[in-house]
C-alpha positions, 0 to 999 in steps of 0.5 A: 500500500506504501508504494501505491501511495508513493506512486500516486504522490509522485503523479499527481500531475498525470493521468493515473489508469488502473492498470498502472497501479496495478503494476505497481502493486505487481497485480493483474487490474481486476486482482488489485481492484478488488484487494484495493477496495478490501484494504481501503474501502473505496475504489482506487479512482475514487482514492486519486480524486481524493489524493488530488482534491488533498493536493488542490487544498494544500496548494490553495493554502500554501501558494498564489496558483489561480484555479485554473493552475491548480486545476491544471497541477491536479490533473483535472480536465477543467478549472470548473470540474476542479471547481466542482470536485473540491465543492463536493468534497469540502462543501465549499468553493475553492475559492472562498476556501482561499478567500477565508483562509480556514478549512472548509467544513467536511 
């Protein structure tokens, strides 16, 4: 799990298929699927997004990117896909996350 989390880390910036962290963890895309699921409990797509999400959040903090950068650093295929993602997840806009300079309400 340490080298899967390592992987992610290190590609944020890139598209990240099943099959590549399938290869990583040394199994078949459909054996790590359901292993990842069984450790984690959650999907390994669903697990970048939030890898992603987590980088965005730092970036909004820790750094002047516009929203469009960031969206572009995470990987995400559009600033309004990153805006709509990081809504979801923290339950608000990255936007006012950065205005308010505190940690959205999860």
């Amino acid at each position: 799990m340490r080298k899967i989390m390592q992987f992610v880390e290190a590609n944020l910036h890139a598209d990240i298929r099943l099959k590549d962290l399938a290869d990583v963890a040394n199994l078949s895309p459909f054996h790590f699927s359901r292993a990842f699921r069984k450790s984690t409990g959650e999907p390994p797509h669903r697990f970048v997004r939030g890898c992603r999400l987590e980088k965005a959040k730092q970036l909004l903090i820790e750094s002047d990117a516009s929203l469009a950068e960031i969206s572009l650093i995470c990987n995400f295929s559009s600033q309004s896909s990153f805006t709509r993602a990081f809504t979801r997840a923290f339950g608000a806009p990255p936007g006012t996350f950065r205005k308010d300079g505190k940690k959205p309400p999860r």
